[in-house]
Every structure is written in structure tokens, then in C-alpha cells.
C-alpha positions as CSV (number, residue, x, y, z in Angstrom):
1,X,-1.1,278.3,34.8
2,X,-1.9,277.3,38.2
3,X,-3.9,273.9,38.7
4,X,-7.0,275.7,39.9
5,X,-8.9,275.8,36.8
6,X,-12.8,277.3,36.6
7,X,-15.0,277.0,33.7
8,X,-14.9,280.4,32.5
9,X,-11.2,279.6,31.6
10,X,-9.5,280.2,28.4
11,X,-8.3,277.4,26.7
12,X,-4.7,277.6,25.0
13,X,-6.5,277.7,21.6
14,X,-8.6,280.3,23.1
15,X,-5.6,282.1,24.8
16,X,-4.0,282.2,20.9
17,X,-6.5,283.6,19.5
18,X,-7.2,286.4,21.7
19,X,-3.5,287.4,23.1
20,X,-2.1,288.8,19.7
21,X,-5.2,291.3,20.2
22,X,-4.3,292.7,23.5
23,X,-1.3,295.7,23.5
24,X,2.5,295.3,23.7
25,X,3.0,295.3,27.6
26,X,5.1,299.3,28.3
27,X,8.8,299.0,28.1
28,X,9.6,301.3,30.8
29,X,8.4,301.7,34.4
30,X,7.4,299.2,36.7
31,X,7.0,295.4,35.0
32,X,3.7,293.7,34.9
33,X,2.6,291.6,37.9
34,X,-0.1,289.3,37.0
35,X,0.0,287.6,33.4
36,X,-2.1,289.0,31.1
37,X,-4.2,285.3,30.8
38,X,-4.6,285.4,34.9
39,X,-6.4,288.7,34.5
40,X,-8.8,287.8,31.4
41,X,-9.6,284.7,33.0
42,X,-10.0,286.8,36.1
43,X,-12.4,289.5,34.0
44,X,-14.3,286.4,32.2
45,X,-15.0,284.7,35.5
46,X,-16.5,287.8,37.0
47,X,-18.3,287.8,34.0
48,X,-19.8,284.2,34.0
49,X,-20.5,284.3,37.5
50,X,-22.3,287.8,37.8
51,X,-20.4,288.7,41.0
């Protein structure tokens, strides 16, 4: 996790609760890029801040 932190962050007993309910990550092609965390957090800041 980077040090930047906003409020609309997930906490760890946030992230635990919520990351068995996302899908397994594809097997083949191209890996993933971002963590999966970086873009909730990203999708629930967006949220929070209307922009």
C-alpha cells in the first residue's frame, strides 16, 4: 500500500471482507497491473468525492 492514504480507503478488515467476493484474477494472458485494492480504493474514492 503506498503511504498516500485518503478517507475513502479500505481498511485491512475492510479489504478482508470484501476481496474473497471479487473473481479469481484470468490465468492466461497478460497479468494484472494494478492490485485489485488500488482500484477499489480508486472506484470508492471517485465515489466519495463525486468527481
Amino acid at each position: 500500500m503506498p503511504p498516500d492514504r485518503y478517507p475513502s480507503d479500505l481498511t485491512d478488515a475492510q479489504w478482508e471482507l470484501i476481496e474473497p467476493l471479487l473473481p479469481e484474477p484470468n490465468t492466461g494472458g497478460r497479468p494484472e497491473k494494478h492490485p485489485r485494492r488500488e482500484i477499489v480504493n480508486a472506484i470508492l474514492y471517485v465515489v466519495r468525492s463525486g468527481c
